[in-house]
Each structure stands twice: as structure tokens, then as C-alpha cells.
C-alpha positions in Angstrom: 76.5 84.0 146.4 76.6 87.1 148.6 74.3 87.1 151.7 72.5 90.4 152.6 73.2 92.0 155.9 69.7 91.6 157.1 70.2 88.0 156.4 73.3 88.1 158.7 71.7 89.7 161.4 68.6 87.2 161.0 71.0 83.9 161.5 73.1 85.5 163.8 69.7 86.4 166.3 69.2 82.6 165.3 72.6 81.1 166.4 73.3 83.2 169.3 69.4 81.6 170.9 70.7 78.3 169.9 74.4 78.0 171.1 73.7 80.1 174.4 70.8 77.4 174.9 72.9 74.6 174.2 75.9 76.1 176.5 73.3 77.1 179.2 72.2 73.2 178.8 75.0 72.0 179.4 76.5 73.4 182.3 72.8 73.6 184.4 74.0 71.1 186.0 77.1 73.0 187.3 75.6 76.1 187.9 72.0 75.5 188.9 70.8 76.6 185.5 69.9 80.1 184.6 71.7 80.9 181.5 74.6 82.7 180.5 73.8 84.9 183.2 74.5 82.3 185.7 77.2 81.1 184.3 79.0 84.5 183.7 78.4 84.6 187.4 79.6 81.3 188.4 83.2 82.0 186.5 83.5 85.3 188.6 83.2 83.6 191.5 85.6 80.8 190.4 82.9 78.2 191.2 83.6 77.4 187.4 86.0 77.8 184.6 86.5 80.4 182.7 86.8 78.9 179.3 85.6 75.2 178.9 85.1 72.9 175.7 81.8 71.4 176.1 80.3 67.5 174.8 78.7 68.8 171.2 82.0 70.3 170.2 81.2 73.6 171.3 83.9 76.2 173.9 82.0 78.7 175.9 85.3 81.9 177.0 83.5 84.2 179.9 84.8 87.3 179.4 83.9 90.3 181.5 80.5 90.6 181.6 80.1 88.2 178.5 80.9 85.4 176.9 82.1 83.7 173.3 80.7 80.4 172.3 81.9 78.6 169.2 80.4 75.8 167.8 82.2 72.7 166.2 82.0 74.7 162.6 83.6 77.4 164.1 80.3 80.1 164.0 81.4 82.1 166.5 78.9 84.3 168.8 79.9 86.4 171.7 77.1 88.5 174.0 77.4 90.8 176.6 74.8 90.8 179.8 72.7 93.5 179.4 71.1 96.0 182.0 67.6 93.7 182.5 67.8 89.5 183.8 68.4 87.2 180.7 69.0 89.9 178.4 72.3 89.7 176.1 73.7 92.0 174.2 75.8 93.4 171.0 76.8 95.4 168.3 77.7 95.6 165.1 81.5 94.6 165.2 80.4 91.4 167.4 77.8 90.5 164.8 80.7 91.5 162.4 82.7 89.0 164.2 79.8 86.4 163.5 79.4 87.2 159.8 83.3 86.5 159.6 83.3 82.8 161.4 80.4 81.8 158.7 82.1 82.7 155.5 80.5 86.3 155.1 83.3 88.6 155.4 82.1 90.9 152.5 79.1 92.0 154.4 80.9 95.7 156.3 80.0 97.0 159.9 78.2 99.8 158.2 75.9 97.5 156.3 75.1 95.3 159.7 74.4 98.6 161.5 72.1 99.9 159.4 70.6 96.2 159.0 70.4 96.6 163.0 68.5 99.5 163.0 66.0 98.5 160.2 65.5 95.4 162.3 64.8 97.3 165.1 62.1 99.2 163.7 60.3 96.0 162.9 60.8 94.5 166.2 63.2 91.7 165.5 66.0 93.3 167.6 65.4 96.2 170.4 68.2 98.9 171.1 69.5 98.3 174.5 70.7 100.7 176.6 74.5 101.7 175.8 77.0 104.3 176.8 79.5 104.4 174.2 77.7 102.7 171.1 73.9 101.4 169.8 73.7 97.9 171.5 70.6 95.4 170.4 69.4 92.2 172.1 66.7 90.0 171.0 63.4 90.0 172.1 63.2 86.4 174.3 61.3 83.8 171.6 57.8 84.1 173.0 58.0 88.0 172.7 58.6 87.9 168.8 
């Protein structure tokens, strides 16, 4: 049965809280906590690795001013730091990239972007500032 791209963009908001928490848990210890933020940080100043596979099965990859996290399933999320403390980021072609790693691969970047923006409307996802595309992040769980 084919999923809807709201429904996408729904588990995907989902998954991205819950493997950046369990990633951010898990390597508190080795960069004084924080987040992804802080550990983003931490790999640019080589006080950590850049890629790591993680008890839980899961592999965080820093890159630039992001990072990718798989899970032992193989859901895939990947986030950029946005302008404001603790905010992450994307698009549609990373949420794309999501929908791909859980088995929805018939759901198009068109549909996810227009999902995006319906969700914004409601409040579910914000725009976030971007220069070359629409980026969204997720409101932090005790703004939704």
C-alpha cells in the first residue's frame, strides 16, 4: 500500500527527533552534550570522528555543516544546522532520500514539496531561511 507524502514528511519529522536524540545520547559523553550541533562542532575540530558506528546499530557521517544518521534498518536521515542554536534543517530531496531508505520510493520530490509546504501552513514544519532552495525544520517538541 502506497503511503501519502504527508505521511512521509510526518515519520520522517518523527525519525529525524528520534535518531538525532539517540546519536546526540550517545556521544554526550564525548562531546559535553549539546546535540548535533555539538557534535558537528566537535568533528570540525577533530576532537571527534567524522563518521562513527554507534552501540544501537546506528552510524552518524558529519558532513559540512550536517550530518547522516542511519539506523540498524537502514532509515536514513541527514540534517543540515540551520541559522538559529538546535535548529536542523532540509529539503525535499533529503526527505526524498528518507522516503527511499524506508521502502517509499514512489512518493516524487514534487509530492514531498508540496506536502512541505501544506505542513507548514499548519505549523508542523516552519520554512527556514535558505538561499538557493525552501528549507524546513521542525518546531522543537514542546513548541508543537
Amino acid at each position: 500500500m502506497r503511503v501519502d507524502a504527508r505521511e512521509v514528511v510526518l515519520r520522517f519529522v518523527r525519525d529525524t527527533e528520534r535518531l538525532t536524540g539517540a546519536v546526540s545520547a550517545a556521544t554526550a559523553h564525548d562531546i559535553g552534550g549539546g546535540g548535533i550541533g555539538a557534535l558537528v562542532r566537535a568533528v570540525n575540530r577533530r576532537l571527534v570522528p567524522r563518521g562513527a558506528e554507534l552501540p544501537g546499530g546506528l552510524r552518524y557521517d558529519v558532513h559540512g555543516i550536517g550530518c547522516r544518521i542511519t539506523d540498524r534498518n537502514g532509515t536514513l536521515v541527514d540534517v543540515d544546522l540551520g541559522p538559529e542554536p538546535r535548529m536542523l534543517i532540509f529539503d525535499a530531496w533529503r526527505v526524498r532520500r528518507f522516503a527511499e531508505s524506508i521502502g517509499e520510493e514512489s512518493v516524487t520530490e514534487l509530492e514531498l514539496s508540496a506536502a512541505l509546504e501544506a505542513l507548514a501552513g499548519e505549523g508542523v514544519v516552519m520554512a527556514a531561511p535558505g538561499k538557493y532552495c525552501v528549507w524546513y525544520a521542525a518546531p522543537p517538541p514542546s513548541e508543537r
